[in-house]
C-alpha positions as CSV (number, residue, x, y, z in Angstrom):
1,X,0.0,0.0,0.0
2,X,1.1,3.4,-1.0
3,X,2.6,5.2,2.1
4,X,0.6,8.5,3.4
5,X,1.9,10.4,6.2
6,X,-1.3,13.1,7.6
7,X,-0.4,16.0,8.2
8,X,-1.2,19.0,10.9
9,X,-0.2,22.3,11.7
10,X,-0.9,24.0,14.4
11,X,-0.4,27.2,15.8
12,X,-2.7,29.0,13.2
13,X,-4.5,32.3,14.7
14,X,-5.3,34.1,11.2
15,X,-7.5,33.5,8.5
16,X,-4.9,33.7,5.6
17,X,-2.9,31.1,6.9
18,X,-5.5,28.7,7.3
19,X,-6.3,29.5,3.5
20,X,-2.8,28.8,3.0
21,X,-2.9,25.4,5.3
22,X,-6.0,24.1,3.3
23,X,-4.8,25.0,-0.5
24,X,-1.9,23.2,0.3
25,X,-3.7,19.8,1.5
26,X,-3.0,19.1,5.0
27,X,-5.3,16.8,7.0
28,X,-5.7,19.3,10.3
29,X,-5.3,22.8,11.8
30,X,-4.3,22.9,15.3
31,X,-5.7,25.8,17.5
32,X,-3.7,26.8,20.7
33,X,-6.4,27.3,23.9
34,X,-3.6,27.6,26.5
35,X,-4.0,31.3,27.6
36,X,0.3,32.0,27.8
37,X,1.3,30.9,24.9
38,X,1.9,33.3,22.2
39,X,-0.2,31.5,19.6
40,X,-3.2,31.0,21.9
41,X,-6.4,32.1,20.3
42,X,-10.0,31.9,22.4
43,X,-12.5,29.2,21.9
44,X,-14.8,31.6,20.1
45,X,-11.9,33.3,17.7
46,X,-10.7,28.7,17.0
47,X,-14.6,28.4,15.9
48,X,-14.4,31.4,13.7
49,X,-11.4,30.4,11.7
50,X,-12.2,26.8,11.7
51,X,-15.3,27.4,9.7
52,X,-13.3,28.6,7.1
53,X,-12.3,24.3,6.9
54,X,-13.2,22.8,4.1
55,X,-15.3,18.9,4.8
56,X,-12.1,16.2,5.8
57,X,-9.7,18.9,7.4
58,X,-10.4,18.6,11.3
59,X,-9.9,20.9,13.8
60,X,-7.6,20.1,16.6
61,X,-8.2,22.2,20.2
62,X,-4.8,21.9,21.9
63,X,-5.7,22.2,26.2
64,X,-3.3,22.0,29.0
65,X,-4.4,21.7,32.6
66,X,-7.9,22.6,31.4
67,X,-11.0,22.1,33.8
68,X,-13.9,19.8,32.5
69,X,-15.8,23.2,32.1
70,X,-13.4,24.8,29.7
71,X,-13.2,21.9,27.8
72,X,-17.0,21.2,27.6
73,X,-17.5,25.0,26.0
74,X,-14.8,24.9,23.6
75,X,-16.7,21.8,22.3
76,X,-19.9,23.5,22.4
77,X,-18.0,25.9,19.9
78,X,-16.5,23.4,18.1
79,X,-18.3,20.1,17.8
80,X,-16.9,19.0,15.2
81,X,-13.0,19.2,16.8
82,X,-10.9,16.8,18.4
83,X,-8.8,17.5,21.5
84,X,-5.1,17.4,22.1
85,X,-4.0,17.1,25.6
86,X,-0.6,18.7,26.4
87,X,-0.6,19.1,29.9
88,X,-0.4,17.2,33.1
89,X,-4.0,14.8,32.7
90,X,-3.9,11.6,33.6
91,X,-5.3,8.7,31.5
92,X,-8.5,8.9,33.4
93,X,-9.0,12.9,33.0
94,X,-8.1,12.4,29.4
95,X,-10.5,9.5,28.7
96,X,-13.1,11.7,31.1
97,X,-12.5,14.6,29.3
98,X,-13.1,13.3,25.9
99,X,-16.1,11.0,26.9
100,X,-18.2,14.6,27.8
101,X,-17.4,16.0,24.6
102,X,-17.8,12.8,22.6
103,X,-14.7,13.1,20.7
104,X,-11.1,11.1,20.5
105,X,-8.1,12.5,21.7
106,X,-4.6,12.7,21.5
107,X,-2.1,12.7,24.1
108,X,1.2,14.1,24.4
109,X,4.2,12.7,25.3
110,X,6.9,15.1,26.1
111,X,10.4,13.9,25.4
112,X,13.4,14.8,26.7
113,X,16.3,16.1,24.6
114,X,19.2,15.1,24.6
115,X,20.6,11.4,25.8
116,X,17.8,11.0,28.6
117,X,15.6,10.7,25.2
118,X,16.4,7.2,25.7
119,X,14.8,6.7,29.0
120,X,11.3,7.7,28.0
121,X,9.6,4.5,28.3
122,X,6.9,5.5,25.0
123,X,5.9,1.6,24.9
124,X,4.4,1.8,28.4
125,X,3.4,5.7,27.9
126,X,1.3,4.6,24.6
127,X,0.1,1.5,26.6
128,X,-1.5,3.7,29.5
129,X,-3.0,6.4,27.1
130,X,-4.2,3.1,24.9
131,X,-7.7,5.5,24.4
132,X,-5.7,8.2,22.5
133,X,-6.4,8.0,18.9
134,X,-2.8,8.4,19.0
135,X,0.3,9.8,20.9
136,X,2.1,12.9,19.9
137,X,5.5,12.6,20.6
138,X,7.1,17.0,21.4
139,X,9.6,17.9,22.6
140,X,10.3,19.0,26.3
141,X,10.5,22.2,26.6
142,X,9.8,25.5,28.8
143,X,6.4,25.8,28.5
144,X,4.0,23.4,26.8
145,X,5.0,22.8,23.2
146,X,6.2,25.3,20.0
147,X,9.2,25.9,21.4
148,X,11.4,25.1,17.8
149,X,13.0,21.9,19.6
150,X,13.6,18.4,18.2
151,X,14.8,15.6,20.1
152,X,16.5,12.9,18.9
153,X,14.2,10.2,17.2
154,X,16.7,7.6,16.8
155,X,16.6,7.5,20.4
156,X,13.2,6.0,20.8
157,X,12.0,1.8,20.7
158,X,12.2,0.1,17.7
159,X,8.5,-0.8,17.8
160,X,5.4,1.2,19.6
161,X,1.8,-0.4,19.5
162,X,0.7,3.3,18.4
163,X,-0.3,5.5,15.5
164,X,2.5,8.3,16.6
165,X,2.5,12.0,15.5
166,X,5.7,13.2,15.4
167,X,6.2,16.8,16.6
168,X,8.8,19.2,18.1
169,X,11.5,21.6,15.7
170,X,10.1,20.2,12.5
171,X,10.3,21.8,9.4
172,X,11.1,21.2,5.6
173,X,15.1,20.4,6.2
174,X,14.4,17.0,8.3
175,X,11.1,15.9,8.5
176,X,11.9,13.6,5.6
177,X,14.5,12.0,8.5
178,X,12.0,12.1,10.5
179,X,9.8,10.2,8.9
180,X,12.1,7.5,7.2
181,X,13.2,6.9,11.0
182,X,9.7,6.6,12.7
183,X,7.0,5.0,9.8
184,X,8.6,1.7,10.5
185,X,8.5,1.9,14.1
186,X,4.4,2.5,14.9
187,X,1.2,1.4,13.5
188,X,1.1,4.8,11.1
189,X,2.8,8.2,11.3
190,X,2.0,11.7,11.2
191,X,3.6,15.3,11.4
192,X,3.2,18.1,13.4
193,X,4.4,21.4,12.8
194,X,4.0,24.9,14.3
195,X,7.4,27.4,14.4
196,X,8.5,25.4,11.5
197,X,6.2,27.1,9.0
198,X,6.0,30.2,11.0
199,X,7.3,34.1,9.0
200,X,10.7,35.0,10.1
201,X,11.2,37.9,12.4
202,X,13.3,41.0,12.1
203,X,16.6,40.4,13.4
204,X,15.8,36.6,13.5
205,X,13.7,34.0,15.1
206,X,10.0,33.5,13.9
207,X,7.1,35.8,14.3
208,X,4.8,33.3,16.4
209,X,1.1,32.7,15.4
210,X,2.2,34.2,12.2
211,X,2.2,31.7,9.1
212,X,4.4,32.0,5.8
213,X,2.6,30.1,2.8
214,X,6.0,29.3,1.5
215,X,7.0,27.1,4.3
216,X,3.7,25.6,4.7
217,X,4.0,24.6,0.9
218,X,7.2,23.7,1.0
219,X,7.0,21.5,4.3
220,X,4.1,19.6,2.8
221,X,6.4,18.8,-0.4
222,X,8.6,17.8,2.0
223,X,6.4,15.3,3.4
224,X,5.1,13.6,0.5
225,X,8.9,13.3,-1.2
226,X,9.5,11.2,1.7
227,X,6.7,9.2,1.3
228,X,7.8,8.6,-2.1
229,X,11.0,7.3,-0.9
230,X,9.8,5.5,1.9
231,X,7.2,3.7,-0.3
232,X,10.2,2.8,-3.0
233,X,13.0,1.5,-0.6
234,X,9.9,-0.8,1.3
């Protein structure tokens, strides 16, 4: 079977980007509900943009540390989302959490960089979050994800019992690694990308929240080149 990795991006807090997101293809748009982060957009202003989606692209709420309450109201906005848990929630919140909204989840896993990457145990993290529609595998960072870090994939099992999204520093330089190291290692794969496609600032870094089209065009190329490699050398 031919090889598709799904695609999200996340981050998105203007309506011109998620033009751009949708024209080029992917599969989701993330939207950032965590009040500090710099990308954070409310539940009313995620509905507003997310019905510019077209049938087939799903919304994604990102929540960290959210009470029931919040989470029940951005679902009220957005019934047609699915949630991301980035936080501290345990297996039982998270299972909780989506059962009141009546959507699937995804959990977060928050890797270390570095060496200690090795010492995540994802085989037994995946095995307690079993109910997540999959785990999405960031970075740890300061903060709760889009910090522009990537940890070292070769680091993790060989073999995870789990569709995986893979997140944290990517862009269209090494996804393509990232994706001929970690398709043979899950039940599927996906990407995840946020800083990555985000406009450079003046005197460098990114402008958060801010997309560029080029990068969001070019990171999907990206992704479907190595497809076609991964498809030819299997």
């Amino acid at each position: 079977m031919p090889v598709r990795t799904r695609v999200k991006l996340c981050g998105f807090t203007r309506e011109q980007d998620v033009d751009a997101a949708v024209a080029a293809g992917v599969d989701a748009i993330g939207f950032v509900l965590y009040a500090p982060s710099p990308r954070a957009v409310s539940p009313a202003r995620a509905a507003e943009l997310a019905r510019r989606l077209p049938p087939f692209v799903t919304p994604v709420l990102l929540f960290v540390n959210h009470s029931a309450a919040e989470v029940a109201q951005a679902f009220e906005l957005l019934p047609q989302a699915i949630a991301q848990f980035h936080g501290d929630e345990s297996p039982e919140q998270c299972v909780a959490l989506s059962q009141q909204a009546a959507r699937p989840f995804l959990r977060a896993a928050r890797i270390p960089l570095g060496p200690e990457a090795a010492e995540f145990d994802l085989v037994n993290y995946a095995h307690l979050y079993s109910q997540a529609q999959a785990i999405l595998l960031d970075a740890h960072v300061d903060g709760f994800g889009g910090g522009g870090k990537a940890f070292n994939w070769s680091l993790l099992p060989p073999s995870v019992n789990a569709h995986l999204v893979l997140s944290g520093g990517l862009n269209a330089a090494n996804v393509g690694d990232g994706i001929a190291q970690l398709h043979p290692r899950c039940k599927s794969l996906s990407v995840d990308v946020s800083s990555g496609i985000e406009a450079d600032a003046p005197g460098g870094g990114t402008r958060k929240g801010i997309k560029d089209p080029e990068k969001i065009n070019q990171f999907v190329a990206a992704v479907r080149a190595a497809d076609e490699r991964f498809a030819r050398n299997t």
